[in-house]
C-alpha positions as CSV (number, residue, x, y, z in Angstrom):
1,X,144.8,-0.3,77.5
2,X,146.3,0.0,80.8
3,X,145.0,2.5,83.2
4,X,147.6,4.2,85.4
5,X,147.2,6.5,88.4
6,X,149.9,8.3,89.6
7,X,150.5,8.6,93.6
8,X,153.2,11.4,94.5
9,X,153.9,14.3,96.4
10,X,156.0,16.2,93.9
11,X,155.1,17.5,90.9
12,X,158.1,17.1,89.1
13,X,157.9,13.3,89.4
14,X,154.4,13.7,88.7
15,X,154.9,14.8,85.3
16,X,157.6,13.3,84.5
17,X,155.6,10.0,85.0
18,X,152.9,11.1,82.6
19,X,155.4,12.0,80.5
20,X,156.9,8.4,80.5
21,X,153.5,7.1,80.1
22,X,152.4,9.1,77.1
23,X,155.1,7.2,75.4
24,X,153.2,4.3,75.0
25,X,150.8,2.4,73.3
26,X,149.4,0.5,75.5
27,X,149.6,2.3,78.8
28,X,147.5,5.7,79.8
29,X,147.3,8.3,82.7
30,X,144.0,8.0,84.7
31,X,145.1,10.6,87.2
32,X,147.5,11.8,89.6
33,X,147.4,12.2,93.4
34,X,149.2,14.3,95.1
35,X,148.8,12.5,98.7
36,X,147.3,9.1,100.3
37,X,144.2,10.5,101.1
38,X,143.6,11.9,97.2
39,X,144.6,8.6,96.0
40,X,142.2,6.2,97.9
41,X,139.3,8.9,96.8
42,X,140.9,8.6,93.1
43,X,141.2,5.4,93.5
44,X,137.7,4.6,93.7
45,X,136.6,7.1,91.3
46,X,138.4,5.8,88.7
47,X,139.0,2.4,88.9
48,X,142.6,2.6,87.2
49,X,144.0,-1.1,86.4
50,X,147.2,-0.2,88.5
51,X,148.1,2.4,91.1
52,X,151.9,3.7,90.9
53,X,152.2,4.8,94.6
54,X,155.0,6.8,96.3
55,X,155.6,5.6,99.8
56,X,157.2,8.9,101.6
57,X,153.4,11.3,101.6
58,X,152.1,14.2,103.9
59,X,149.9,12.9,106.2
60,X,148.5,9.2,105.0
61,X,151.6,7.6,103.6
62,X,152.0,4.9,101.0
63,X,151.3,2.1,102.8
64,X,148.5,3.1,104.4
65,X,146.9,4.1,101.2
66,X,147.7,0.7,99.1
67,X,146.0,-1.2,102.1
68,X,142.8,1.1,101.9
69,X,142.9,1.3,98.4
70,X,143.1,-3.1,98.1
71,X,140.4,-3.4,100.8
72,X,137.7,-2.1,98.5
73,X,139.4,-2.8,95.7
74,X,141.3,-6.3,95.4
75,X,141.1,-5.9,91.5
76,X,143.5,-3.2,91.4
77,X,147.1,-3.4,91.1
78,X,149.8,-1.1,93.4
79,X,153.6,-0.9,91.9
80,X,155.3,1.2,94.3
81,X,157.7,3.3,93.3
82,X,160.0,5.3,96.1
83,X,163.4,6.1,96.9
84,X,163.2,3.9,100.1
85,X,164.9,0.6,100.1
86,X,165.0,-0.4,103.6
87,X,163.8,-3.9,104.9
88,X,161.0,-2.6,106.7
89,X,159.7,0.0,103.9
90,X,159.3,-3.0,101.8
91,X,157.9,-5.5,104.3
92,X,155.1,-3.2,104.9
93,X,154.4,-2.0,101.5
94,X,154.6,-5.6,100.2
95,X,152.5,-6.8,103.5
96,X,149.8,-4.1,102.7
97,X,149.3,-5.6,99.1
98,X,151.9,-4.1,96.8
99,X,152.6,-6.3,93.8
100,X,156.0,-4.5,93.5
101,X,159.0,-2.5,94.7
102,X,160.8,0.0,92.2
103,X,163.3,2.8,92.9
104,X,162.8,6.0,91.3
105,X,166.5,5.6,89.8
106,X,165.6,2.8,87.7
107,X,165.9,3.3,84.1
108,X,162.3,4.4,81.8
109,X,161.7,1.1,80.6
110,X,162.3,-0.5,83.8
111,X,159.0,0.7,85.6
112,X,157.0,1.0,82.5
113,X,157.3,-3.1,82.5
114,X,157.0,-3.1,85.8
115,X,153.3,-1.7,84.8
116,X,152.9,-4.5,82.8
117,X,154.2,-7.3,84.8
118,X,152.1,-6.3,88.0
119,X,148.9,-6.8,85.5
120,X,149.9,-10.3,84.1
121,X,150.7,-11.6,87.4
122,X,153.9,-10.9,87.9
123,X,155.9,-9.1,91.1
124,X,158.5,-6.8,89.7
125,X,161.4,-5.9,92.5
126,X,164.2,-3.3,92.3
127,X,167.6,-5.6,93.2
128,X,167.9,-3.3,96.0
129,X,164.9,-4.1,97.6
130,X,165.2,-8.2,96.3
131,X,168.3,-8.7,98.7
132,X,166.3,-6.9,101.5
133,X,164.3,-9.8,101.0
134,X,167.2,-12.3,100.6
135,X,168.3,-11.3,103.7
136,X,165.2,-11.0,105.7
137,X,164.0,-14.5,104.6
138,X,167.2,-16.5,105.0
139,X,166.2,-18.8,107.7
140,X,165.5,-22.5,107.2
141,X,162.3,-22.6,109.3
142,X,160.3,-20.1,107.0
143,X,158.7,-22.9,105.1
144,X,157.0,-23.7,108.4
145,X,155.5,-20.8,108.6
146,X,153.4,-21.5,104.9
147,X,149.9,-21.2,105.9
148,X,148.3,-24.5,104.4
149,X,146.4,-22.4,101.3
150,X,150.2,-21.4,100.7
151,X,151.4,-24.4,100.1
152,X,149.1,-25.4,98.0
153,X,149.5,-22.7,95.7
154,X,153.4,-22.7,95.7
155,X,153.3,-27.0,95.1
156,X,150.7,-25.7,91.7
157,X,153.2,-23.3,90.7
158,X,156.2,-26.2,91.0
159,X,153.8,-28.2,88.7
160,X,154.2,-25.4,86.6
161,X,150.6,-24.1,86.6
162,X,149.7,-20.5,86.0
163,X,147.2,-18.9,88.2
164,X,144.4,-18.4,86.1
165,X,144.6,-22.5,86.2
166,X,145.5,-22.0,90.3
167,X,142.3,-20.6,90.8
168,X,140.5,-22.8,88.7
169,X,141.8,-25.9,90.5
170,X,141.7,-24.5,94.3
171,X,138.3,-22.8,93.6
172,X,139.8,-19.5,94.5
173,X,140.5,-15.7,92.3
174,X,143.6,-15.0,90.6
175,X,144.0,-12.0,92.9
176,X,143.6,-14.1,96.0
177,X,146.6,-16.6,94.4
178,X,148.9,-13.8,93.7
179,X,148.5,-12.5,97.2
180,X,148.9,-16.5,98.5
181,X,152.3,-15.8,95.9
182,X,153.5,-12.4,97.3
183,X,153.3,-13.6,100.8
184,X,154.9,-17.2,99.7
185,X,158.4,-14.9,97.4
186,X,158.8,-13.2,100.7
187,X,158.6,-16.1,103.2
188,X,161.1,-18.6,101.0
189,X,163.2,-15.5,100.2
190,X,162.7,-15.5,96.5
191,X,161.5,-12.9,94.0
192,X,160.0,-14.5,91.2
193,X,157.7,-16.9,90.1
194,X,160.5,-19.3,89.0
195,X,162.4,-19.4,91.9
196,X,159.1,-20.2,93.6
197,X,158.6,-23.3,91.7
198,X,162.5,-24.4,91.7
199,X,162.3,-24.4,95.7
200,X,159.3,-25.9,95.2
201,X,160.0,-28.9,93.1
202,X,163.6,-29.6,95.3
203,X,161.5,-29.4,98.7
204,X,158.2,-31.8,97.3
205,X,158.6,-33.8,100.7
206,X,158.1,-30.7,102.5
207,X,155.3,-29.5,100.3
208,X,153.7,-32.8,100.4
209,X,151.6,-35.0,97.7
210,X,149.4,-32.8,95.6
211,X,145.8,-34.0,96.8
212,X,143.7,-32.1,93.8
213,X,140.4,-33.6,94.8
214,X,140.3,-32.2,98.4
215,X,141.4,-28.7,97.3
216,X,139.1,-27.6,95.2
217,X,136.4,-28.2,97.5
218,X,138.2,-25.6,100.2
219,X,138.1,-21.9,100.3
C-alpha cells in the first residue's frame, strides 16, 4: 500500500485529492497539510511513501518544504502537483528533490500513476513542464557539465541496467541513483529513463569505457 500525504492550501483540492485517492486499491491518504511548515511536521510524523506537494503556500512554499522534507528524509518521494509551469518553478522544485512535475489540469488517472511511477523509480512530467526542460537544456555543452558519479550512472542506464542493479554495482542507494538520474534528464534535456539511455548509447565516446571494477569501490 502506498502512503500519500497531501500538501495544499485549499481545501477544495484537498478533498478532492482524497477523494481521487480513495478510488484505489493500492494507494491511501496519510494526511493532508494545509501549508509547508504542516507538511515537513507531517512529514516526519508519518513517514508517508510519497508527498503530493503544492508549490504556490502561505509562508514556506513548495520548494522549500520538499528540500526540508528530503534532508531528513531521502526515503520519501515528492510528486508536485501545481498550476505553475514556468522554467524556474520547475528547476527549483526538481533541484530541491522533486521526482515529478504535474499540473492540476491533468486528467484523474494521470497523477494517480504519477504516484506510482515516483515509487518504482520513475520521474513523471506534465508536457508542459517537459518542454521547459527541452528548452532549458538545449545546449550542446551540458554533457560537460555531468559530474563524474553522473556519468557513471547514465553509461549503466545505456547498458540497460535498473537502479536497484545501479546501486549494487556503484556501491551507492537507489535513492542516491535516482537523484544522480533527475539531475542527469534535466542536464541532457530529456524526460525519461529511455531517452536517458538512447543519448547515452549514441554519445559512448563521450561517456567513456565502462570501468566496473574501479566504481564500485567509490562513493
Amino acid at each position: 500500500m502506498i502512503r500519500v500525504l497531501i500538501v495544499d492550501d485549499h481545501a477544495v483540492v484537498r478533498r478532492g485529492l482524497a477523494q481521487l485517492l480513495q478510488t484505489t486499491d493500492d494507494l491511501r491518504l496519510a494526511g493532508e497539510a494545509t501549508h509547508g511548515e504542516e507538511a515537513v511536521v507531517m512529514a516526519a510524523e508519518l513517514r508517508p511513501d510519497v508527498v503530493l506537494m503544492d508549490l504556490s503556500m502561505p509562508g514556506m512554499d513548495g520548494v522549500q518544504a520538499t528540500s526540508r522534507i528530503l534532508a531528513v528524509q531521502p526515503e520519501t518521494h515528492v510528486l508536485v502537483l501545481t498550476s505553475f509551469s514556468d522554467q524556474n518553478r520547475i528547476l527549483d522544485a526538481l533541484q530541491a528533490g522533486a521526482e515529478g512535475y504535474l499540473l492540476k489540469h491533468a486528467e484523474p488517472e494521470t497523477i494517480l500513476s504519477g504516484v506510482r511511477e515516483v515509487v518504482e523509480g520513475g520521474s513523471p512530467l506534465d508536457p508542459k513542464a517537459a518542454r521547459v526542460l527541452l528548452t532549458s537544456r538545449r545546449s550542446p555543452r551540458t554533457a560537460l557539465t555531468l559530474t563524474d558519479r553522473e556519468q557513471e550512472v547514465l553509461r549503466l542506464v545505456g547498458e540497460g541496467l535498473p537502479n536497484k542493479s545501479i546501486a549494487r554495482r556503484l556501491g551507492i542507494s537507489e535513492r542516491t541513483v535516482k537523484a544522480h538520474l533527475t539531475s542527469v534528464y534535466q542536464q541532457l534535456g530529456v524526460t525519461d529513463r529511455t531517452q536517458a539511455a538512447l543519448w547515452a548509447q549514441r554519445q559512448a565516446g563521450v561517456l567513456g569505457p565502462s570501468d566496473n571494477g574501479a566504481a564500485g569501490a567509490r562513493g
